[in-house]
BALOBA-1460 file (C-alpha; in Angstrom, 3 decimals):
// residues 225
<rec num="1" residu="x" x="-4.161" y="8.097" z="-25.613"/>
<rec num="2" residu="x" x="-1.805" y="7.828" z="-22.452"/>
<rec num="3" residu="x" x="-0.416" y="4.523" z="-22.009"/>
<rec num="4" residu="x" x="-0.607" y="2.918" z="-18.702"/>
<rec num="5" residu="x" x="0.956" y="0.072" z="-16.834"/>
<rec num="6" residu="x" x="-1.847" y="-1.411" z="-14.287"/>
<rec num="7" residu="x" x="-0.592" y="-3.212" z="-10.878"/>
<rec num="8" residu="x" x="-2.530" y="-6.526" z="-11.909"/>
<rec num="9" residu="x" x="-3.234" y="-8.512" z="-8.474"/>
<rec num="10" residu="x" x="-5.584" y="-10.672" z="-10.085"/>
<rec num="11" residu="x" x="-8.193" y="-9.758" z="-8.133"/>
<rec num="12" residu="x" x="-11.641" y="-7.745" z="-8.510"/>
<rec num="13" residu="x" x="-10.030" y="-4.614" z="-7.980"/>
<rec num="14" residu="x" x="-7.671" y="-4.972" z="-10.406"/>
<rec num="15" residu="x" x="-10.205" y="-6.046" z="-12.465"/>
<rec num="16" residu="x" x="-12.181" y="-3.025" z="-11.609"/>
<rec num="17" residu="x" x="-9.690" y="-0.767" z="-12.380"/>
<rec num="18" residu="x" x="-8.654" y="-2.210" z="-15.710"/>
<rec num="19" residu="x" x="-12.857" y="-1.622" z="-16.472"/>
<rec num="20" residu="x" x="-12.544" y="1.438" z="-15.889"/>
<rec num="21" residu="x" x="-9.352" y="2.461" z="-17.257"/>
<rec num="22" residu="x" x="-10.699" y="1.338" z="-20.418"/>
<rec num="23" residu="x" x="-13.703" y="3.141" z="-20.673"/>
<rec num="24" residu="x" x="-11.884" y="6.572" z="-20.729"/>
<rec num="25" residu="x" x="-10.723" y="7.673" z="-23.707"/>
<rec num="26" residu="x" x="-7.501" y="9.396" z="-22.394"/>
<rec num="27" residu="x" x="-5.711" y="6.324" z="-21.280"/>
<rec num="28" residu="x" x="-4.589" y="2.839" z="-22.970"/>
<rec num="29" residu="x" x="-3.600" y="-0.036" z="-20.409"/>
<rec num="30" residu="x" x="-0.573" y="-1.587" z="-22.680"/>
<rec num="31" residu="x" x="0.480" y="-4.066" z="-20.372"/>
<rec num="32" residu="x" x="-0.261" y="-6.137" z="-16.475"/>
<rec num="33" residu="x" x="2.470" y="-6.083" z="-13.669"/>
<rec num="34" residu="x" x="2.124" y="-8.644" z="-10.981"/>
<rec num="35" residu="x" x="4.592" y="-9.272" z="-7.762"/>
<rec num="36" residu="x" x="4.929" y="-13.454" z="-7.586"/>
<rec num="37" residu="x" x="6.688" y="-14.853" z="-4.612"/>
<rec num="38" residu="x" x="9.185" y="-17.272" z="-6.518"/>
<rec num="39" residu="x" x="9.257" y="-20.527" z="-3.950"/>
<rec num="40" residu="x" x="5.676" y="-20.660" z="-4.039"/>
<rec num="41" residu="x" x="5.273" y="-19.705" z="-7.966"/>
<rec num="42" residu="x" x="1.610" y="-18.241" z="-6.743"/>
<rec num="43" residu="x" x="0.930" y="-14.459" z="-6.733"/>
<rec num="44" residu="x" x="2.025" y="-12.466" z="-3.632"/>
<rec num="45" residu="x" x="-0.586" y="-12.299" z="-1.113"/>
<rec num="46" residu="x" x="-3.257" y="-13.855" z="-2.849"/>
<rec num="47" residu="x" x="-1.696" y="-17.129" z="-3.494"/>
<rec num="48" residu="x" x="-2.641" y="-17.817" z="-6.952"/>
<rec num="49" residu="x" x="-1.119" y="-20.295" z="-8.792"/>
<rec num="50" residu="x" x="1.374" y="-18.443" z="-11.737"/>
<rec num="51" residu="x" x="-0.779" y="-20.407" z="-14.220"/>
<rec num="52" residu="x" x="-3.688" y="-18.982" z="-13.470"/>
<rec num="53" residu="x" x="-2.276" y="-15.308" z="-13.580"/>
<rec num="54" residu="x" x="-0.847" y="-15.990" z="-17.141"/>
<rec num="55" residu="x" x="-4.327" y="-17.523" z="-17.844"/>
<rec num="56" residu="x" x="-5.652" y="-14.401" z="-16.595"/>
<rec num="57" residu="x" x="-3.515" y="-12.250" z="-18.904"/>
<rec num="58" residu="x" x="-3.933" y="-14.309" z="-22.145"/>
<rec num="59" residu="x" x="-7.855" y="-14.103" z="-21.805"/>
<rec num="60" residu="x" x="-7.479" y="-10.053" z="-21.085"/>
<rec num="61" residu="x" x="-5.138" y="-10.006" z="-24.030"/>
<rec num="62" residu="x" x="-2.271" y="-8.123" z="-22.380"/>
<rec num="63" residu="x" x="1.339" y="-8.978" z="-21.510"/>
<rec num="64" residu="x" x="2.020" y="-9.260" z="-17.954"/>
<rec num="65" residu="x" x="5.538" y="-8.551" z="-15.973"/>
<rec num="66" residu="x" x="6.505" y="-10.382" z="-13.272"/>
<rec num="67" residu="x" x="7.920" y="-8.986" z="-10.197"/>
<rec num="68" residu="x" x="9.444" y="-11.923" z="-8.923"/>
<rec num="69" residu="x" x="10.098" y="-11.923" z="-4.901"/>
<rec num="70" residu="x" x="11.675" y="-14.147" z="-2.599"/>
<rec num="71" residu="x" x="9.272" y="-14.879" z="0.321"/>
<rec num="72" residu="x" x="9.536" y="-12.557" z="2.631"/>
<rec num="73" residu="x" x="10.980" y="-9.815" z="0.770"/>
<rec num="74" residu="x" x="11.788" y="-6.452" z="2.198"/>
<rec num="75" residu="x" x="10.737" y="-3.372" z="0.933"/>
<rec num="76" residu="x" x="14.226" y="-2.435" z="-0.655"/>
<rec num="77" residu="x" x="14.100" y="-6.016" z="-2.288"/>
<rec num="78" residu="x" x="10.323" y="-4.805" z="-3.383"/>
<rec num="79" residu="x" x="11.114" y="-1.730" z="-4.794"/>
<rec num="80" residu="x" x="14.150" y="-3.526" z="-7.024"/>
<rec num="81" residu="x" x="11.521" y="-5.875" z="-8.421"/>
<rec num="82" residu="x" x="8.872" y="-3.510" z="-9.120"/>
<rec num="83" residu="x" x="12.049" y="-1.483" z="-10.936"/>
<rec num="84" residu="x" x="12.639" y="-4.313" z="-12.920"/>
<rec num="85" residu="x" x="9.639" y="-5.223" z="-14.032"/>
<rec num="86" residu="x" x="8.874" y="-1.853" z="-15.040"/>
<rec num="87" residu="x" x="11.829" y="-1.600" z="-17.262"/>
<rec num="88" residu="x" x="11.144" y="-4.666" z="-18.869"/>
<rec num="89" residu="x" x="8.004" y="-2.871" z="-19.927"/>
<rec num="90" residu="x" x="9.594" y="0.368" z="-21.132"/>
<rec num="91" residu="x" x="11.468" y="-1.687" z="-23.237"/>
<rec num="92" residu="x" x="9.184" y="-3.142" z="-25.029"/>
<rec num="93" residu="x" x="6.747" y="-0.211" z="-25.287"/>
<rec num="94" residu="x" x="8.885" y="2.476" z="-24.634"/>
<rec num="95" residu="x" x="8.461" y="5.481" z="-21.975"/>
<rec num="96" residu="x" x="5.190" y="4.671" z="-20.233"/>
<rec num="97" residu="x" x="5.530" y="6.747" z="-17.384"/>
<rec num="98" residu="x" x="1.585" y="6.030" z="-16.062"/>
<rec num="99" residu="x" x="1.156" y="3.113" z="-13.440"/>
<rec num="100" residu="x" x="-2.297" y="2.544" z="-12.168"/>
<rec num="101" residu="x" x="-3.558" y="0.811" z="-8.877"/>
<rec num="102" residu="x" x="-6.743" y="-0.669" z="-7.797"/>
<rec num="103" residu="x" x="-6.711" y="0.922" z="-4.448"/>
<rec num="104" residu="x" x="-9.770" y="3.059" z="-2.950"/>
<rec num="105" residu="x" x="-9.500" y="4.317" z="0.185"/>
<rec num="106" residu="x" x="-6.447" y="3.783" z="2.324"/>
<rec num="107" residu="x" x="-4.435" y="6.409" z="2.486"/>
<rec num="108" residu="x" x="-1.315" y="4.750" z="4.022"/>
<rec num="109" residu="x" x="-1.389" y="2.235" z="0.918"/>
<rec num="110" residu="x" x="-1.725" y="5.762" z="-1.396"/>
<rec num="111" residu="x" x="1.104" y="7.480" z="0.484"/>
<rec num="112" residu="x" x="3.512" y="4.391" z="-0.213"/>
<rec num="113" residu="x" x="2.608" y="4.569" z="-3.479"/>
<rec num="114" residu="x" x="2.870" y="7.859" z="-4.219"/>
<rec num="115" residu="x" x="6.502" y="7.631" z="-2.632"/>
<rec num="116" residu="x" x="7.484" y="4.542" z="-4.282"/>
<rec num="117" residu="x" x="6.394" y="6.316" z="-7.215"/>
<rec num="118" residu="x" x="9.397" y="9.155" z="-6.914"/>
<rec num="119" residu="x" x="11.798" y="6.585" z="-6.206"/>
<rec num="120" residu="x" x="11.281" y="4.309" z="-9.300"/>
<rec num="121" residu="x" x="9.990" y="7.533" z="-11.720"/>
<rec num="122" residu="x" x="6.294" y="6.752" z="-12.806"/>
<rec num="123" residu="x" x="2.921" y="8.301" z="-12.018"/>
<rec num="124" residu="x" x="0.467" y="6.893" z="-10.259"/>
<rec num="125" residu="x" x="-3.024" y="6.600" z="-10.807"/>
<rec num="126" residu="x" x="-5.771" y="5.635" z="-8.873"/>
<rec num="127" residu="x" x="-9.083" y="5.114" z="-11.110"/>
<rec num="128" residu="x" x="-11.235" y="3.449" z="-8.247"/>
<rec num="129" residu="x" x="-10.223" y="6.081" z="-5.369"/>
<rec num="130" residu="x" x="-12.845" y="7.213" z="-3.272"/>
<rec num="131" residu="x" x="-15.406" y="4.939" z="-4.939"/>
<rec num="132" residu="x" x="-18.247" y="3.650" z="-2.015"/>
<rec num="133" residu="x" x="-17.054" y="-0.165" z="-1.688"/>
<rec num="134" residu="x" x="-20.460" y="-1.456" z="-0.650"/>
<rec num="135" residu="x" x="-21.384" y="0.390" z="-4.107"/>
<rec num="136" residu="x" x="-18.677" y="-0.941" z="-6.017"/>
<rec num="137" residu="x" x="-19.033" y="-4.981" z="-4.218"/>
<rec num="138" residu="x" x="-22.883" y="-4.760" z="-5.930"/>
<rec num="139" residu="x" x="-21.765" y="-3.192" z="-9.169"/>
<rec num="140" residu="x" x="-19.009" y="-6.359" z="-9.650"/>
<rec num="141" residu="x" x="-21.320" y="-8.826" z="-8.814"/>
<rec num="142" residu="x" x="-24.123" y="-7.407" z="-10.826"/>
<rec num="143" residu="x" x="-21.742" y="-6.823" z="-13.952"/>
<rec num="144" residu="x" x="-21.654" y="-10.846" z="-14.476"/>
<rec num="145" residu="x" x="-17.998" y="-11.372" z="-13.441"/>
<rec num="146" residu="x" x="-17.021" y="-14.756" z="-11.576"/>
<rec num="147" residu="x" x="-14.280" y="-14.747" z="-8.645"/>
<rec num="148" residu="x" x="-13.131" y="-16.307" z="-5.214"/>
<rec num="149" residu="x" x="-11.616" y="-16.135" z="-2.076"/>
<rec num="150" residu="x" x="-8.465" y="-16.825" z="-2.437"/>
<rec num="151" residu="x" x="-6.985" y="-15.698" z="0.823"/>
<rec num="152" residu="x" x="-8.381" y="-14.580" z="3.804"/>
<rec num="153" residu="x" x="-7.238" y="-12.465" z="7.505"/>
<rec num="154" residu="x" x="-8.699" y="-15.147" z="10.282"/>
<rec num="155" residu="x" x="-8.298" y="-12.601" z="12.579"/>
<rec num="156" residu="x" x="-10.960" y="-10.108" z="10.683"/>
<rec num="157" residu="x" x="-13.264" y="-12.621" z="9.405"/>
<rec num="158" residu="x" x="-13.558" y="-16.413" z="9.885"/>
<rec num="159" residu="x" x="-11.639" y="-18.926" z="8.070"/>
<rec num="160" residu="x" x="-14.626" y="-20.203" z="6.498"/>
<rec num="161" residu="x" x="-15.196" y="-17.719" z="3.947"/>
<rec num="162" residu="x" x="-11.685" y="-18.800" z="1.898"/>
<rec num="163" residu="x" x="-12.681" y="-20.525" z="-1.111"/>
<rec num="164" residu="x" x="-15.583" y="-19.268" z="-1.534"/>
<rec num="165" residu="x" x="-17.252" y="-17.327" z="-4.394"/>
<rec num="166" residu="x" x="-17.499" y="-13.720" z="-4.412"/>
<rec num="167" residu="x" x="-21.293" y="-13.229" z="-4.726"/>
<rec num="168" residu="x" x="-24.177" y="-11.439" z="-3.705"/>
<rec num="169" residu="x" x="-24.673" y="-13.504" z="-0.746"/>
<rec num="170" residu="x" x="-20.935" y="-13.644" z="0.763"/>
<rec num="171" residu="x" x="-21.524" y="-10.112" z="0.381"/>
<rec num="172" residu="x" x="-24.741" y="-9.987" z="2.607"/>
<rec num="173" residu="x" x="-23.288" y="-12.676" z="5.237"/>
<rec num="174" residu="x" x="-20.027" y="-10.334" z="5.694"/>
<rec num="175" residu="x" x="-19.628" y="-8.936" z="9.095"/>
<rec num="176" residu="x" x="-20.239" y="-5.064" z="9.461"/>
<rec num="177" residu="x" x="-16.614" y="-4.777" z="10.425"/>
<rec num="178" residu="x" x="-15.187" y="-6.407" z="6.967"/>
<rec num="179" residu="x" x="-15.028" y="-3.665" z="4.450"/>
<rec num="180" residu="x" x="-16.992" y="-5.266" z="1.101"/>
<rec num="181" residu="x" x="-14.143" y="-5.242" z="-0.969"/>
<rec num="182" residu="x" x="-11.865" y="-6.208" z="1.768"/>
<rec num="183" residu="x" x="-9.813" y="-3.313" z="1.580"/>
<rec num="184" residu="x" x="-8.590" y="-3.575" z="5.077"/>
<rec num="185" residu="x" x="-6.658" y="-6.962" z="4.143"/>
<rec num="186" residu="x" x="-9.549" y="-8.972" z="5.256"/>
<rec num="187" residu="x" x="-9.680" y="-11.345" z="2.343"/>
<rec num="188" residu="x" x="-8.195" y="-11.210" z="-1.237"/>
<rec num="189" residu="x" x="-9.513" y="-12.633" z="-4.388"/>
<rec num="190" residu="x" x="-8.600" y="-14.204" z="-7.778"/>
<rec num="191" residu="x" x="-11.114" y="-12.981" z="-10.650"/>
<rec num="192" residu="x" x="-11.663" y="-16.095" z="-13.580"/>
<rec num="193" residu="x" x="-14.199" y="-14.362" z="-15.268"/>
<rec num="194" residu="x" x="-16.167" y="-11.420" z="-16.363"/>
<rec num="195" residu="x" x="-16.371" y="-8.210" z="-18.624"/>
<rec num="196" residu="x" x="-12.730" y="-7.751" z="-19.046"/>
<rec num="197" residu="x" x="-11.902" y="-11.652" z="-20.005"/>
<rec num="198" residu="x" x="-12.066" y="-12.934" z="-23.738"/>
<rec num="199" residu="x" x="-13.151" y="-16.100" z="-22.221"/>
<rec num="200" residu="x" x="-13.794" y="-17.854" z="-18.329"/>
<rec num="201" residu="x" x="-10.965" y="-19.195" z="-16.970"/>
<rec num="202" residu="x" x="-11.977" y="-22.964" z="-15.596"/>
<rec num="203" residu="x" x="-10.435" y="-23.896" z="-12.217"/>
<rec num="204" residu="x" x="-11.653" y="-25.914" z="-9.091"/>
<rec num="205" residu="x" x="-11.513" y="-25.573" z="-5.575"/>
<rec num="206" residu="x" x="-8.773" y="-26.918" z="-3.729"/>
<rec num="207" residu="x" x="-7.330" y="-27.512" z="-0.383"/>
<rec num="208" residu="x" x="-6.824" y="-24.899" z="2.138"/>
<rec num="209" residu="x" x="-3.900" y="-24.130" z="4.048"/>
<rec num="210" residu="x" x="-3.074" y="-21.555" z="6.980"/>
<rec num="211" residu="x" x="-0.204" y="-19.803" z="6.873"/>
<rec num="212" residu="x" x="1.786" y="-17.810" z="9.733"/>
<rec num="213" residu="x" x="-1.373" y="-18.920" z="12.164"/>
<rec num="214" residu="x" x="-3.492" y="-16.423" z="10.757"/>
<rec num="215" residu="x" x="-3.816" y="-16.252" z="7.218"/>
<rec num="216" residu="x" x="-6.351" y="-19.294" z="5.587"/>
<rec num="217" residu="x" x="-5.592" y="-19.654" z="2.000"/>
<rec num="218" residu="x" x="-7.447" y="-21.638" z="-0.879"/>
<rec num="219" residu="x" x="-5.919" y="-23.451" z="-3.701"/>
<rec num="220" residu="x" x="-7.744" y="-22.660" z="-6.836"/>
<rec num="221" residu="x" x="-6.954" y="-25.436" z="-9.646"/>
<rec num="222" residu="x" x="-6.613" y="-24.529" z="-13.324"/>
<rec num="223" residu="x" x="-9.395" y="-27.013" z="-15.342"/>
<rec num="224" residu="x" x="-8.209" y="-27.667" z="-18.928"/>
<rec num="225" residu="x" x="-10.781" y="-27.455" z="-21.244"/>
């Protein structure tokens, strides 16, 4: 089988993707590589806690790389992370040249990719492309897996909806201009549970911040069991 890296956000599409990556019999996902923004020790974007990530990768049973950033990080600064952390990975497992992404439809978000992917020499893959989100929203939720909002885009959907669960019915109350998956940006997610975890990770819901006027996050808290 072809091993794989897979761009681990924490979030259902990651989760998604790692699903499906491992229900083909031509590929083996070997190991998780996340971006962390260092002063905040929370995933990039999302703003989960590091904890919870490494949680997260313990439970899947995979090793995890961090790409660490400094907040706001340029692209050049992005791409030397992403180099590193790939490295670190070849050197343990030698030359995986396969990096897989949870991304479905945008094709700006493809194109960087795919460019990225010349500059730093791996192949991308994109197991979830052109998959019908409403589709794929129902088929999360229906496969038993637990996750929240984590971060959300006040100016696509109200502030509200951060810290919620993803369910069935945040899925029905979701405006018909918010993509079900959020794909646009419109909210991001942290996955502590489902098909692809040994075990639930515990956590709580915290406080909620906003950041740069326009981006509500939610604190999810790591329970110890």
């Amino acid at each position: 089988m072809t091993p794989v890296l897979l761009a681990w956000s924490g979030g259902k599409d990651s989760a998604l993707a790692l699903a499906e990556l491992r229900r083909r019999p031509t590929h083996r996902v070997v190991g998780l590589l996340t971006t962390v923004t260092d002063a905040y020790d929370r995933v990039s974007m999302h703003g989960v806690r590091r904890s919870i990530l490494r949680a997260q990768a313990a439970s899947i049973g995979l090793p995890v790389f961090e790409a660490v950033l400094p907040a706001d990080a340029s692209n050049d600064i992005y791409d030397e992370a992403w180099a590193s952390a790939i490295r670190r990975a070849r050197e343990r497992f030698g030359p995986v040249e396969h990096l897989a992404y949870g991304d479905l439809f945008l094709e700006d978000v493809r194109r960087f990719r795919e460019e990225q992917s010349v500059r730093l020499d791996y192949l991308p893959l994109f197991p979830l492309w052109g998959r019908d989100t409403g589709v794929l929203a129902r088929e999360f939720v229906g496969a038993g897996y637990e996750a929240y909002l984590t971060c959300v885009d006040t100016q696509q959907l109200d502030a509200s909806f951060a810290g919620r669960r993803y369910d069935a019915r945040l899925i029905d109350e979701l405006p018909a201009t918010v993509d079900p998956c959020g794909e646009r940006g419109e909210f991001h997610t942290c996955v502590v549970g489902g098909p692809v975890f040994a075990e639930a990770i515990a956590v709580t819901v915290g406080e909620r911040t906003t950041r740069a006027e326009r981006f509500e996050y939610c604190d999810l808290i790591p329970i110890d069991v």
